[in-house]
N, C-alpha and C positions, 0 to 999 in steps of 0.2 A: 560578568561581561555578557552582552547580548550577543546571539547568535542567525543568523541567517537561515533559512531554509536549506543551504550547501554546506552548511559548516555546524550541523546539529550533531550534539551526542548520538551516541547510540542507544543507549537504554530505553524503552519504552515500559510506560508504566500502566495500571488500571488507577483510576479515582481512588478505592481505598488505600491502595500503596504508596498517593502520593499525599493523601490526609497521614497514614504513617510516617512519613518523611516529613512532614510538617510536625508532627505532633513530636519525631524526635528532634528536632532543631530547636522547638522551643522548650526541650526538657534537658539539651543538652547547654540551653544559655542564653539564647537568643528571643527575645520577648517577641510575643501573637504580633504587639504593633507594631515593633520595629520590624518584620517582617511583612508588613500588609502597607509600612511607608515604603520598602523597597521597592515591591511591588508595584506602588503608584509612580515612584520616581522612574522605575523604568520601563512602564504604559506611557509615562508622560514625554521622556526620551524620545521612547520610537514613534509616536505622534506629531510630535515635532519634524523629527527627522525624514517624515514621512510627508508631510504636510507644513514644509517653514515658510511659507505666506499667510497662513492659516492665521484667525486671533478672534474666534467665536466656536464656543463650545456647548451642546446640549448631550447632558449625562443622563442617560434611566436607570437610576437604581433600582433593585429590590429587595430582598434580604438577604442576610450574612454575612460572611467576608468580602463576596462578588462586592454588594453595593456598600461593603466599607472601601474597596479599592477605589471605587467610582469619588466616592465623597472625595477622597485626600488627592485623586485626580482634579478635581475642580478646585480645590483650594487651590494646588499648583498651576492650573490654567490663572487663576483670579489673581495668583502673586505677578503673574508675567505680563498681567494687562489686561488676558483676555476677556470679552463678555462671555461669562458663564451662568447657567442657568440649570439647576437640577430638577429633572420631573421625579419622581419619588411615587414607583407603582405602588410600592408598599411603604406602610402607616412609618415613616421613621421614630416614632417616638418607642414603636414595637422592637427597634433593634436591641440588641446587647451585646458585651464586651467589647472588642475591639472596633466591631462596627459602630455601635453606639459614640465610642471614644472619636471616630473619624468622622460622625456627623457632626457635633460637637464641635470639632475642627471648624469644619464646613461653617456649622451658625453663627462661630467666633471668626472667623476670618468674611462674612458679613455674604457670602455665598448667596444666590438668590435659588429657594426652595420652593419648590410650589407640586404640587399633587397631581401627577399623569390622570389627563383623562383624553377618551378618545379626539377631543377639540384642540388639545395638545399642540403647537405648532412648535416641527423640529430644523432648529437652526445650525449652520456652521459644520463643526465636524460632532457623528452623533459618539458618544460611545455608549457602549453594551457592557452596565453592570449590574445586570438580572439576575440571573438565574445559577451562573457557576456550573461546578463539576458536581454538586452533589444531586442534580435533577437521576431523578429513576424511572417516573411513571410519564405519561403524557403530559405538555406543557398546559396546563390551565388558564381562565382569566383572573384576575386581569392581564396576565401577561399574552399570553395568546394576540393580544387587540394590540397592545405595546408593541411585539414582536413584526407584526404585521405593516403597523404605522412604520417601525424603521427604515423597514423593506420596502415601503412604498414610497419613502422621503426622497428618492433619488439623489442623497447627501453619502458622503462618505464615513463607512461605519468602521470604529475599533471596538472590537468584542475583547473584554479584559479577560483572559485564561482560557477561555472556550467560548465560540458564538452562542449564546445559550437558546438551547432546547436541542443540543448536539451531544448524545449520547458519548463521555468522554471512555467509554469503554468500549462501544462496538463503531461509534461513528455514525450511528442510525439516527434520524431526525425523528424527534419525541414529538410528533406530530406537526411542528413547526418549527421553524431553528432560523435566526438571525444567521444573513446574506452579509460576512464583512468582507470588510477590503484588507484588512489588515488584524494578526489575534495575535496577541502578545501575553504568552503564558508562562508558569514560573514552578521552578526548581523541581519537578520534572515533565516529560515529555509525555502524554496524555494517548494510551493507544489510539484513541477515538479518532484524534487529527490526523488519522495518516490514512483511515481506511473508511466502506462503505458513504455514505454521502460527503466525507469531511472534504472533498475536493472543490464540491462548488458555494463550501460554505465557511471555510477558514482565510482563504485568500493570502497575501504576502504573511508569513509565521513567524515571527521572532521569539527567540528566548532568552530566559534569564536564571541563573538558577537562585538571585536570591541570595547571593555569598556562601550555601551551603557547603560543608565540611565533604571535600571530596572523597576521606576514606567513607564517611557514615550513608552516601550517595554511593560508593563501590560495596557497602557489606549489604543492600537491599535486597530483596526477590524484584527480578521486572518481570514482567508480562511476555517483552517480544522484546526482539533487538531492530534496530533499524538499518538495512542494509546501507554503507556506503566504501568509500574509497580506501576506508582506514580501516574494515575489517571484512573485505572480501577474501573468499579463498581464491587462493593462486594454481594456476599452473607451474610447475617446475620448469625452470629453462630448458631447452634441450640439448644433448651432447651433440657434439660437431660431426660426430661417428653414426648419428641414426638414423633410423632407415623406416620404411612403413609400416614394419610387423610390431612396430614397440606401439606404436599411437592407436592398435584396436583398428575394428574390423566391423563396422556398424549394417547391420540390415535392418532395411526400412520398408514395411508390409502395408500395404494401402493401394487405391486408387482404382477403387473397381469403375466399371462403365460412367462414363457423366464424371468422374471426381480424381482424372489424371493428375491436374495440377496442383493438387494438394499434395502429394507423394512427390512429385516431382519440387517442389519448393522446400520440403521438408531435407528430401538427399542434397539440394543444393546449400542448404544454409549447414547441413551434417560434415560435409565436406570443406567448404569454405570457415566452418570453426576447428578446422586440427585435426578430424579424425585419418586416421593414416589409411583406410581404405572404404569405402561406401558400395553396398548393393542394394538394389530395388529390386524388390519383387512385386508384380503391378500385373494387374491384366495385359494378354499376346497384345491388345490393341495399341500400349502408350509405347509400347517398347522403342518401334521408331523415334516419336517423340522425346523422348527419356535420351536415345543416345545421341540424338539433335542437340537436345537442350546441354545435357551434363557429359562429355565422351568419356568423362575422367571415372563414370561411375561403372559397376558392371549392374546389367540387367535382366531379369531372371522373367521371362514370359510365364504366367502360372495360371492354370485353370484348375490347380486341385491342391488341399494340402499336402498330399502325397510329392508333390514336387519342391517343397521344402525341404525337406530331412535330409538330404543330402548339406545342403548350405548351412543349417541351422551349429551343423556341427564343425563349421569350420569360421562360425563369427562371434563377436566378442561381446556385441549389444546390441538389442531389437529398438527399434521405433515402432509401433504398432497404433493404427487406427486413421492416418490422412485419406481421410479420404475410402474409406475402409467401404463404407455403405453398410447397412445389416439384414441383406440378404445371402444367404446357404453359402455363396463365396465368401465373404467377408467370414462369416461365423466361422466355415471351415479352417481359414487361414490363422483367424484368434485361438482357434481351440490349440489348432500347434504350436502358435508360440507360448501360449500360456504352459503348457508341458517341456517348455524348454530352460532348462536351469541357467537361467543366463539373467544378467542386470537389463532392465527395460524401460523403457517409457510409453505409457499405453496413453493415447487422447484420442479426443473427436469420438468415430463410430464404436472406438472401443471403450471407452467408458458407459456408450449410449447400451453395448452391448453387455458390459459387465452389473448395466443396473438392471439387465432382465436376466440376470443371474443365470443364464447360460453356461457362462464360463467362471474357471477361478483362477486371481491374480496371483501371479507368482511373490514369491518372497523378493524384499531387495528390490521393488517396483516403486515406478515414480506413476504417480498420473499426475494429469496439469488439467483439470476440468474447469469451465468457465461457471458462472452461479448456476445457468440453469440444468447444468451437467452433474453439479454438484447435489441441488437439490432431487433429482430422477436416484443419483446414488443414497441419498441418505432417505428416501423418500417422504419426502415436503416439499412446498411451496420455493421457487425461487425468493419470494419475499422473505420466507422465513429464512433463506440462509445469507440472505442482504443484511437483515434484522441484528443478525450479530455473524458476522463473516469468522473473526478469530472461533468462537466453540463450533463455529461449521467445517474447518480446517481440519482444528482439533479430532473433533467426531470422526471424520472422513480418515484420517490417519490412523487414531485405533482402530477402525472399522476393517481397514484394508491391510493394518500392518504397513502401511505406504509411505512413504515422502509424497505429500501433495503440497501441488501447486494450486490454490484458491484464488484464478486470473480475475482480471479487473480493477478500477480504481484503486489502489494500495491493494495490490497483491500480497499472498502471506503464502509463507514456506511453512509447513508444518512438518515433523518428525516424530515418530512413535515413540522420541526418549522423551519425546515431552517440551523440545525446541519449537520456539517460532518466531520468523523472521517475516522482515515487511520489507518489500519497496513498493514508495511513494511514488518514483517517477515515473515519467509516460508523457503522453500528447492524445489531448484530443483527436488528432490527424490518424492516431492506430486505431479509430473505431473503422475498422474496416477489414475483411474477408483474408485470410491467410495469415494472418501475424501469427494463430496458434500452430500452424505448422511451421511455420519456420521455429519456432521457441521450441517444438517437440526435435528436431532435428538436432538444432544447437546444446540442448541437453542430452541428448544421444553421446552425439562429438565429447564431449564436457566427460561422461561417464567412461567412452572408448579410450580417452587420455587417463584414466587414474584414479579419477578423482569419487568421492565415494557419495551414493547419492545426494543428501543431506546440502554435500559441498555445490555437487552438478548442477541440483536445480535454484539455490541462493545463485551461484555466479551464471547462471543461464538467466534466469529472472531479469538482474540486476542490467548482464550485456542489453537484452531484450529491450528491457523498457528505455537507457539512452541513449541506446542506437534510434528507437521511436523519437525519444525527446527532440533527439540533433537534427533527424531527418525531418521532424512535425514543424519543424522553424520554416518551412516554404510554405506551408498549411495545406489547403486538402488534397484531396488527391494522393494521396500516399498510398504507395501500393506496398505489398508484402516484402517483395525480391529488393526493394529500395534499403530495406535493414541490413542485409545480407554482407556489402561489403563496411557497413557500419560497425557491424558486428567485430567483423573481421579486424577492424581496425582498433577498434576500444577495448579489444584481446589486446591485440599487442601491446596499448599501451599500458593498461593493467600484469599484461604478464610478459612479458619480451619472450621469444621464441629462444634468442642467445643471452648471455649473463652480457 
């Protein structure tokens, strides 16, 4: 059965995991072709479905299974009427087995074949059966120039399994990567698609698994899980008897001179997700401001760490770094929270601050660094931790002993047992200033209620990016504090406050 971008499994896999799941399908009974006809029959489905005016098709093959899928696609355009027309980057007569067997098709079913070259002119709907999941190094030519042509056809592209030259492991573009409209990929879910470039380069995503054997699909190793509606963690409902000392006691450290509003949008969204009491500690200057903006919160005027230690010992979980700055105040006030045994979440100045290894992160710490946060901590290039985002998470988690949050297009959870979780969704509308404090607040909130970090920052992530999503539907201009009662709202209905 195909699947929708909303209604996708969970499992995500890497390219070799899912050549293993291939290779036991057909060991457990299931032949390479009939497997590589399902596949074309449901490219061809959603092509349809997608485009039912449509009745002119140009396929680019190249080798393997990719452009065996491509052939037995064209046979079934040429059964239904359509004008079809194969450009063939690579030599077909070089294929073999089941590829081989689906050109064949192709020549028996009277298909029209002809040899890509850059004069090539591409017609109707194109599709993309080049390259596949098995690309590892930089795309080459001739596909390089084929890739390019696609891209530049201004026609509507279906990339079969992956846009090829789309890294199905890290989601990095292998130098150049087919722009589709639509990528219809099979029997399992590809980590690549969901992360680093795969956003502006997968387009609408369907799946299929291919009729695979659901226990032999449940006994796999995946890569990552996909966060969605059917395996978020929950908050417990609340008892009708509770009161504010049960839901945690958040203080949130930040907001030196210049950087009020970051600390300030952070305690408002800490508050506004459940936490049963909020404090700010902020330079004497926001104070006013602070209890303008939020009354509900208490406000702690501080010019020295020294005037923590009192409060430290009376809350339940820090926020640390909105706004933080990494000047002598800022440092002084990281140095005490970091001495304080408490569950945290440290962003912004304090990450900037913990890659000059000044300080050291507490146990049972979350950080949520964006790329180029990420690469100051591991010290590398943001590219390199674009390049392959999952072992950047990874790394950053053994490093820290942390729950990290790895922000950005498909963001990834990662945890020291070895867990990692993705969410895909978002809105362009959230490229804009404060979305990470408010998501450092809301996981504050998340961890004040109970919940253990791992869980805090997956269902913090998860509220985060569709409160973005919903609010991104008016388009730009989206500001931080717009999420806020979004949030609030996609708690409740993920987790009802009453049974």
């Amino acid at each position: 059965m195909p699947h929708t971008k909303d209604e996708l499994p969970d499992a995500l896999y890497s390219a070799a995991q899912v050549r293993g799941l291939d290779a036991s399908l057909i060991a457990a009974g299931t032949p390479g072709f009939e497997l590589m006809q399902r596949a074309a029959r449901a490219t061809w489905r959603a092509l349809v479905r997608q485009w039912p005016a449509a009745n002119e098709l140009s396929v680019l093959a190249g080798h393997g299974n990719n452009a065996g899928d491509g052939y037995l696609v064209a046979v079934l355009a040429r059964r239904a009427g359509w004008s079809v027309r194969v450009l063939a980057v690579a030599d077909p007569q070089r294929l073999q087995g089941d590829a081989a067997r689906a050109y064949a098709e192709a020549v028996a079913e009277q298909v029209v074949i002809e040899a890509w070259d850059a004069q090539s002119c591409l017609r109707g709907i194109v599709l993309d059966a080049l390259l596949g999941t098995g690309l590892s190094g930089e795309v080459r030519e001739p596909y390089a120039s084929a890739i390019a042509a696609i891209n530049c056809s201004d026609l509507p592209v279906v990339a079969v399994d992956i846009p090829s030259g789309l890294c199905a492991d890290t989601g990095r573009i292998l130098g150049c990567a087919v722009r589709a409209d639509l990528t219809v990929t099979f029997i399992g879910l590809k980590l690549g698609l969901f992360t680093g470039d795969a956003a502006d380069q997968v387009g609408a995503l369907v799946f299929n698994d291919l009729q695979a054997d659901p226990q032999l699909l449940g006994r796999a190793p995946v890569s990552a899980r996909r966060l969605g509606t059917g395996n978020l963690p929950r908050l417990a409902p609340r008892a009708p008897a509770s009161h504010k000392g049960k839901f945690g006691h958040v203080l949130l450290i930040g907001g030196d001179r210049g950087f009020g509003g970051a600390i300030l949008l952070s305690a408002q969204s800490a508050l506004r997700s459940g936490a049963g009491m909020v404090s700010v500690a902020t330079r004497s200057e926001h104070v006013p401001a602070a209890l303008a903006r939020i009354p509900e919160a208490m406000v702690l005027g501080t010019s020295s760490a020294n005037q923590l230690m009192g409060i430290l010992e009376k809350v339940s979980v820090l926020v640390v770094g909105p706004g933080l700055g990494r000047d002598a105040w800022g440092r002084s006030l990281l140095s005490a929270a970091a001495n304080a045994p408490l569950p945290q979440v440290w962003d912004a100045d304090a990450l900037n601050l913990l890659s000059e290894a000044h300080v050291s992160l507490p146990k049972g710490c979350i950080i949520t660094p964006h790329p180029g946060e990420a690469a100051r901590l591991l010290g590398m290039s943001t590219a390199e931790v674009q390049a392959d985002r999952p072992a950047a998470a990874r790394a950053l988690s053994k490093k820290y002993t942390a729950v990290v949050v790895l922000k950005g297009a498909g963001s990834l959870i990662a945890s020291p047992d070895g867990r990692l979780a993705l969410c895909h969704q978002g809105h362009p509308a959230m490229a804009t200033a404060g979305l990470g404090d408010v998501l450092a607040g809301l996981v504050g909130a998340l961890l004040a209620q109970g919940m253990d970090a791992y869980d805090a920052a997956c269902l913090g992530v998860w509220l985060h990016a569709n409160a973005g999503a919903q609010e991104g539907k008016s388009g730009r201009g989206l500001a931080a504090s717009d999420l806020i009662p979004a949030i609030r709202q996609l708690l409740e209905e993920q987790a009802p406050c009453l049974k």
